[in-house]
N, C-alpha and C positions, 0 to 999 in steps of 0.2 A: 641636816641629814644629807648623805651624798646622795646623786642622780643614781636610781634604781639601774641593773646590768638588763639588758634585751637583749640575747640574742635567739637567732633561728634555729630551729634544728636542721641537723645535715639531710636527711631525710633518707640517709642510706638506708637500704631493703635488712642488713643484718647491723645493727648499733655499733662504730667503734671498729668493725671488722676494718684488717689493715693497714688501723692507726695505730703509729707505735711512735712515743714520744724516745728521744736518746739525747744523753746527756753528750758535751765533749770528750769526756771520759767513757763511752759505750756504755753508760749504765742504762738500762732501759727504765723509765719513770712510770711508774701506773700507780703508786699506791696516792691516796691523796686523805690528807687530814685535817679535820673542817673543824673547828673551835665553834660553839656556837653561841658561847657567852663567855666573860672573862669574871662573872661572879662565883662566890663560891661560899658555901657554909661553914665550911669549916678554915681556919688558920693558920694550915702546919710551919712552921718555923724553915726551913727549908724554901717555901714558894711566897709566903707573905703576903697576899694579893692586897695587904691592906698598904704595900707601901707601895704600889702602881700610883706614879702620876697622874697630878690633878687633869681631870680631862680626856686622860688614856679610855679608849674604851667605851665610850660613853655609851648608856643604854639605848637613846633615840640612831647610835649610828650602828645599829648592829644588822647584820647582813636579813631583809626579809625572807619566809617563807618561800617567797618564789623567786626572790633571789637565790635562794639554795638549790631550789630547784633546777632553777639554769644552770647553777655553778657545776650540778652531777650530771646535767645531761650531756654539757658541753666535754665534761671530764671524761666521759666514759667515749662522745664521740672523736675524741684524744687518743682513744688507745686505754685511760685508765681503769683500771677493774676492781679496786680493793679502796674502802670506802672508813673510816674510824672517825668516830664525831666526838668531843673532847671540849675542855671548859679550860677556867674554870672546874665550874661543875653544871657539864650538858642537863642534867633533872631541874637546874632550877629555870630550866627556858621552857615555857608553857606550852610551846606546839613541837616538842621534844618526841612527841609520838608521831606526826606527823611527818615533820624531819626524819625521821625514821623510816615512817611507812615509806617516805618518797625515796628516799634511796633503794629499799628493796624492791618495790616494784618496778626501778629502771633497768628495765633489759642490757646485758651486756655488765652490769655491775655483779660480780662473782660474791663477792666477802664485804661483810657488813660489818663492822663493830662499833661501840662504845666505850668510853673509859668512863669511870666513876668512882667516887668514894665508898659506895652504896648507902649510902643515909639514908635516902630518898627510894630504894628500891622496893622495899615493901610496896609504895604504892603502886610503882611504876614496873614493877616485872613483868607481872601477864600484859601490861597491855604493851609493850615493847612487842613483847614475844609473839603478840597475836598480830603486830605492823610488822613482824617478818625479822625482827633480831634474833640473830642467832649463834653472836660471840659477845662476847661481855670481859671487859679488865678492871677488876675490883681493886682499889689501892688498901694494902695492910701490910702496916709499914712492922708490927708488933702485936703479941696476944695479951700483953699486962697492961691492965686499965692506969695504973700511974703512970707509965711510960707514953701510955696514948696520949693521957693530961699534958707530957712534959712536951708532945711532938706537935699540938693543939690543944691549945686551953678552951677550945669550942668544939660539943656534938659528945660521944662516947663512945667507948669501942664497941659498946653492947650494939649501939643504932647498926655499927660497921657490920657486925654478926650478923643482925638481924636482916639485913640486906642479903649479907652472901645466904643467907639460908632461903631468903626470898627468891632468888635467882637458881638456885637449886631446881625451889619446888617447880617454880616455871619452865625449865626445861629446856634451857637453852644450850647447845651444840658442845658449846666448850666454854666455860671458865675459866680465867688466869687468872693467879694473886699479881699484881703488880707490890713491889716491897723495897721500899728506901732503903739502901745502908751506906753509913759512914764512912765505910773505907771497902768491906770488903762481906762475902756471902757468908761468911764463916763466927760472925757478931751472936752473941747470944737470942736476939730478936730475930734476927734471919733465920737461926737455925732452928727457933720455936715455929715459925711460920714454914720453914721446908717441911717440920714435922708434918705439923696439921696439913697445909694443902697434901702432905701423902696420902693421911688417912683419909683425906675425903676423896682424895683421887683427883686430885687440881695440882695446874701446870702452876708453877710460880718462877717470876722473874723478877730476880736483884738490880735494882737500877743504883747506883755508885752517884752519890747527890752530884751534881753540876755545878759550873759557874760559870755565868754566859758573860761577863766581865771580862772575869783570867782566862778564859779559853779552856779550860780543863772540863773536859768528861771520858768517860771508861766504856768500852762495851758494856753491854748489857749482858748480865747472865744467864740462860736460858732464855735470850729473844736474839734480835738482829740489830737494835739500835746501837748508837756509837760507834759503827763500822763503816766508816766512808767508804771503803772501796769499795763496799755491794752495798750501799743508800740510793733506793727505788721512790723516796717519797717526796712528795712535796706539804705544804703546810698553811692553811689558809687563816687565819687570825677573826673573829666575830664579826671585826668592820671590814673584812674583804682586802687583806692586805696579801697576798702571794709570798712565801718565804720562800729561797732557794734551801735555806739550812737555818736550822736554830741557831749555827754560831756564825750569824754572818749581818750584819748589817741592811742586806740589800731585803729588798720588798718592792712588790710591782700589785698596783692599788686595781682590782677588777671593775671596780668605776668607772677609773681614768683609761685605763687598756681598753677594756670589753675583758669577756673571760677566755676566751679563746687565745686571743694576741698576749693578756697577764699570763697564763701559765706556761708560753711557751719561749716568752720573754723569762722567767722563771729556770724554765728548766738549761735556755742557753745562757743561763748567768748559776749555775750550780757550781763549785767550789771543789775541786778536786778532795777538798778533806775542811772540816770546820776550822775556825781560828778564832773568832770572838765577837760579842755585840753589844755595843755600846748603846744602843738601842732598849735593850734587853726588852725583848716583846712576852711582857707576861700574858698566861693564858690561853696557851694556844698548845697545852699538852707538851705530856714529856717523850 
């Protein structure tokens, strides 16, 4: 396991006030998105985490507790303000409430989120919501149980339902479907799913599959991802690896840096637009 990240706090009177991270390209950086496991329950065809490299990821090297802790205090004394914790699947890491809690309670962090499949939310709703969650992106990709079989032959679309209906009762700010499609928003499963999140009154966004190989991905449909020219985030991998961009090779280890000097080695190695990774860093959210 790598050497644990120490650093101090800045001890400024207002958190963060100030600091403002800027790309080469004048983007300003504050969003930051923290993977906090690379395992995952289910199989979709599309991410495959079963075909992740032997040794990728290992569980003994995965970022501690209060390594995370550092990672959002030092982020926020950055300038960062917008916070998404991402897998895998973030439910199957066991102090996922906690991770949580410590994000909301760090002064000067604005927006908190999660991504998930919701399998796991029935259990996990209230007690998110009660550590201070209060954005949620549920992935449903389709509402027909065979098609779910065809998209992962692991879990069922009912467990997926029964989540989003979990996160409902609990009360969280805002809910988004997140929704794979093939080519385009317009696919019989996307348009089943635009339905449904209308009638329940949920935002949904079509994400166009990827391939961090070829270099090819699409905007997002109703979000902001796949837009280089206004890309505010950075990307942090379970074992503390710093991405500048999902389509890029490069990575700056918070270890090896410290978290301070990693993210801003990071943001002065940002890519004016994505191109490809050979690498291909599963698990660390789409």
């Amino acid at each position: 396991m790598g050497e644990a990240i120490c650093e101090p706090r800045t001890g400024a009177a207002v958190p963060g006030a100030g600091a403002v991270l800027v790309d080469r390209y004048q983007r300003r950086i504050h969003y930051l998105r923290i993977s906090v496991t690379p395992r995952c329950n289910l199989c979709c065809r599309y991410c495959r985490p079963d075909r992740v490299p032997a040794g990728h990821a290992a569980l003994g090297d995965l970022l501690s507790l209060d390594e995370i802790r550092v990672l959002i205090e030092t982020a926020r004394d950055l300038g960062m303000d917008k916070i998404r914790f991402t897998g895998g699947e973030p439910l199957l890491r066991d102090d996922i409430v906690d991770i949580v809690g410590i994000a909301c309670r760090t002064a000067g962090i604005r927006d908190v989120g999660i991504t998930t499949n919701g399998v796991l939310l029935p259990d996990y709703a209230v007690p998110l919501r009660r550590a201070g969650l209060r954005r949620v992106n549920l992935s449903l990709d389709t509402l027909c149980p065979a098609r779910f079989r065809e998209i992962t032959p692991v879990g069922a679309l009912e467990d997926v339902l029964a989540g989003l209906e979990a996160a409902i009762a609990a009360g969280f700010d805002t809910i988004k479907l997140n929704c794979v499609v093939a080519h385009s928003a317009d696919e019989p499963d996307a348009r089943a799913v635009a339905a449904f999140a209308a009638a329940r009154g949920l935002a949904v966004r079509f994400i166009r599959e990827m391939d961090l190989e070829a270099g090819r991905f699409w905007p997002v449909v109703g979000g902001d991802g796949g837009r280089c020219e206004r890309c505010n985030r950075l990307r942090v991998t379970s074992t503390g690896l710093v991405l500048p961009c999902l389509f890029s090779d490069l990575a700056y280890s918070l270890r090896e840096h410290g978290v301070a000097a990693a993210l801003r080695l990071a943001v002065a190695a940002k890519p004016r637009q994505g191109t490809r990774s050979s690498n291909r860093f599963y698990g660390v959210g789409g």
